[in-house]
N, C-alpha and C positions, 0 to 999 in steps of 0.2 A: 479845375473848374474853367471851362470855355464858354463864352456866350454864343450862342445861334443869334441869328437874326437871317429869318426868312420874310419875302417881300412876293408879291402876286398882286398885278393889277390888270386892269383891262378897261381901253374906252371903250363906248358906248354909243351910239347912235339915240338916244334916248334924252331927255332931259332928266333933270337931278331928281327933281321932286318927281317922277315916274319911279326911279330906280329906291330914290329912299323911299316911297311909301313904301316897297316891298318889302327890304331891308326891315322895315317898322311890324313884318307879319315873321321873321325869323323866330322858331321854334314856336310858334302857335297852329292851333289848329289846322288850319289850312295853308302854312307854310310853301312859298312858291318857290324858296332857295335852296335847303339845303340838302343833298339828294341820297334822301331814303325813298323807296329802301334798301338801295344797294349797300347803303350805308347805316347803323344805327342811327336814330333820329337824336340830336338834341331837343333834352329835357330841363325843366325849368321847374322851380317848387310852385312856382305863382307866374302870372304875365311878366313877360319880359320886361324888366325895371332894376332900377339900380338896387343892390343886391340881392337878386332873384339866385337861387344858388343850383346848382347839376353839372350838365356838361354830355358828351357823347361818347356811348362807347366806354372805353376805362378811363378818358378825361377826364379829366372834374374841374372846372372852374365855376365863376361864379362874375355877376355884373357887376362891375366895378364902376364904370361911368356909361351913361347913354343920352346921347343928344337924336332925341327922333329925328328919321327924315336923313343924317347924316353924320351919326357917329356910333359904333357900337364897342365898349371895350370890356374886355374877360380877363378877371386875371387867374390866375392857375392856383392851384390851393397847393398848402404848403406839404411837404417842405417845396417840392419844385420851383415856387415864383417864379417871376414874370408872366408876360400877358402875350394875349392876341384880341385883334381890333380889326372890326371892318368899318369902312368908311366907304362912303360917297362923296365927289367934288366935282360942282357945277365945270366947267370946260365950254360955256357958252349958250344960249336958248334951248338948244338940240342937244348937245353931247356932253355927256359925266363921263367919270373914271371911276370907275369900284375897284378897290384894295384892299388887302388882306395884308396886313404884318405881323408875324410873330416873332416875340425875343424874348429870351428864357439862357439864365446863369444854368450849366449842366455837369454833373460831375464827369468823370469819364466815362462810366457804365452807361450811362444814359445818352453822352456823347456816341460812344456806341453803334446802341440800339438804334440812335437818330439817324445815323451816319447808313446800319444797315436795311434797315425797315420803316422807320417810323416816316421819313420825310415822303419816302417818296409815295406812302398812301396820303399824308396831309398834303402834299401835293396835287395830287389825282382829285383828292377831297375839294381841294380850293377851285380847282380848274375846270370842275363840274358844277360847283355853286354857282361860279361864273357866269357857264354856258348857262343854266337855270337863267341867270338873273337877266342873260341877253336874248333868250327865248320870252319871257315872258314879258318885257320892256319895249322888246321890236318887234316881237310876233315872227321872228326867224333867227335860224342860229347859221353864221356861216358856216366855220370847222368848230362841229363838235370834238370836245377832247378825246380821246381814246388809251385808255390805259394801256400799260405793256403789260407783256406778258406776266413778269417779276411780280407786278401790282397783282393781277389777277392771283399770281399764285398768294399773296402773300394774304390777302384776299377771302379766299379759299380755307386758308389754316388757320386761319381767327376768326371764322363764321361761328355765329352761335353756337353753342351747344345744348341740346334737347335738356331737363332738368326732369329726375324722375318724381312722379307727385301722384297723388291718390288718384284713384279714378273721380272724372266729373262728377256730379250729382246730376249735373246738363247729359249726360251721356243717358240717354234713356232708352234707348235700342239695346244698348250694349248689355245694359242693367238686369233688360230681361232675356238676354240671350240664354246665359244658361241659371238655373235655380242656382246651382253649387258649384261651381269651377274649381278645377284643378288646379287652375295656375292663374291671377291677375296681374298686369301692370300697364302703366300708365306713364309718356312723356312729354314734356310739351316745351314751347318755343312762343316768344312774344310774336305777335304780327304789328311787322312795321308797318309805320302811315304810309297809305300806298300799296300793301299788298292786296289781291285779288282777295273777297269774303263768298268770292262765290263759290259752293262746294263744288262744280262740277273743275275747276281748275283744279283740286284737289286730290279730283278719282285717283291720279294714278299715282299716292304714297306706295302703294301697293302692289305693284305690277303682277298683271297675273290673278288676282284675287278678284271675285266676282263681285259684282253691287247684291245684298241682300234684300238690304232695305233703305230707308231714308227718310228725312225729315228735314225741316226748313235750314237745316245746322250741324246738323249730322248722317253722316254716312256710315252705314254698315254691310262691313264684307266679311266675306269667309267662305267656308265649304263644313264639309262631311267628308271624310277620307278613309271610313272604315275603326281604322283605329283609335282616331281621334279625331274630336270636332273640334272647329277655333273660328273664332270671330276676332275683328279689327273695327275699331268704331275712329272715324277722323271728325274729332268734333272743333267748329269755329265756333269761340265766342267774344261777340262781336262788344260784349259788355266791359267783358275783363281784358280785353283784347288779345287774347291765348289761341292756337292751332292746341289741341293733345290727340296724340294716337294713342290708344288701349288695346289692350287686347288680353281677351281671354281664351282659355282653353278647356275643352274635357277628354277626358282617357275613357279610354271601353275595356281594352283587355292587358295582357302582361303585353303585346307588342307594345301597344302604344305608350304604355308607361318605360318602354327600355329604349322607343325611339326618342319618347321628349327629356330621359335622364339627358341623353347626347347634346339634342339642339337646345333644348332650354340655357345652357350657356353660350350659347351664340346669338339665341334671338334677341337680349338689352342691348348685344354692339349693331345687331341688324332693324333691328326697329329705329333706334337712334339713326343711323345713318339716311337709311330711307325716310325716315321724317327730315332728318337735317338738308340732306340732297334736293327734297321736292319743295322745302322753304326758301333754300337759295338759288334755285332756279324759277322759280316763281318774283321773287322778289328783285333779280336783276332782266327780267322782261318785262317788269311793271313800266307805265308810263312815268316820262319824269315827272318832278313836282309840279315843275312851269305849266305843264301840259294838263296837269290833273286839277291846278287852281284857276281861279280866275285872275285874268291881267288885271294889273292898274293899268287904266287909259287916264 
């Protein structure tokens, strides 16, 4: 068992109570720090208060102490223990420091993982809150952080994964595309706070496939190709906050039935990807958070 103890801070050109009021909007609604959606958003069962319990991603902790304005502490649920804490500290009328510490007892395997991956996305993760917190406090960020490569990939191979689930009921194009289909299914992916709801950011799940039709929420493509017809509906909803791609099919003759024996096993890894591909590309050109909420002046 080794203890971590990682440390992140940054002054500020700001005053205190500018930086903690923000601090006091972490995992709420309109959240100005902590940067999804590049990242899973921290969630919370209730407003942020002392034992408010979630966490982000496959973290989990839970509010262990919280002094508004200028203390926040999480501690890690078991077995792992220990905590992480962000703070704010006055440094004068105009300038604070916002910090970040974590420290956490690890066995080796988790030493590990920390040692090969895990630090350097909490890393990246801190150093963006940061920048957040120095955009929205000054109204400019000098050096924005910039992840490496490593981050990016690592990034990349722990991005969501599509979950397969019935077709919408919201899906109403789709619904009536064909009476009887040969083939149904249906994936879908949360939408981070921050990503784009507008369908036309969406057109191209697809690429290739033409717009059929449309509605305030949903999109439906497809074609006619002789042997078989096939529709794809991309529906946002904005209530349950879910992206799902669908898609159905119909056969006309023995072609079509002995092309789609083929592709029909390819199409759950190719839909998944094309929905996965166009969520996290969408999602790391969204504006940051600072950008998206309103400052505290």
């Amino acid at each position: 068992m080794g203890t971590v103890r990682n440390v992140h801070d940054r002054i500020l050109a700001a005053p205190a109570e500018r930086v903690g009021a923000l601090l006091d909007r972490l995992a709420g609604a309109d959240d100005p720090l902590f940067p999804s959606p590049a990242w899973s958003p921290i969630r919370f069962d209730r407003p942020l208060s002392v034992g408010a319990v979630g966490g982000h991603g496959p973290v989990r902790y839970s509010v262990a102490a919280y002094e508004p304005g200028r203390r926040i502490r999480f501690a890690f649920d078991a077995p792992s223990g220990g905590f992480h804490e962000l703070s704010v500290e006055p440094l004068g009328s105009d300038r604070c420091r916002i910090r970040h510490v974590l420290e956490q007892d690890q066995p080796p395997m988790e030493r590990l993982a920390w040692l090969l991956a895990v630090r350097a996305g909490h890393d990246t993760v801190i150093e963006e809150l940061f920048d957040n917190a120095e955009l929205a406090a000054t109204g400019s960020l000098a050096r924005p952080f910039r992840p490496g490569r490593y981050v990016r990939l690592l990034q990349r191979l722990a991005w969501d994964r599509p979950a397969a689930v019935d077709v919408p009921a919201g899906a109403a194009l789709l619904r009536a595309a064909f009476p009887k289909p040969d083939y149904t299914d249906a994936y879908a992916l949360e939408l981070r706070p921050g990503m784009p709801t507008d369908l036309a950011a969406w057109e191209g799940v697809l690429r290739g496939s033409p717009v059929v039709d449309r509605t305030h929420d949903e999109i439906l493509l497809g074609e006619n190709v002789g042997h078989l017809d096939y529709r794809a509906s991309l529906l946002l909803d904005k209530a349950a906050g879910k992206v799902t791609l669908s898609s159905v099919v119909r056969l006309h003759n023995r072609r079509g039935r002995l092309y789609w024996a083929v592709v029909r096993h390819a199409h759950p890894v190719m839909a998944r990807l094309m929905l996965r591909r166009t969520h996290r590309r969408l999602a790391l050109t969204a504006p940051r958070a600072a950008m998206r909420s309103t400052s505290v002046t």
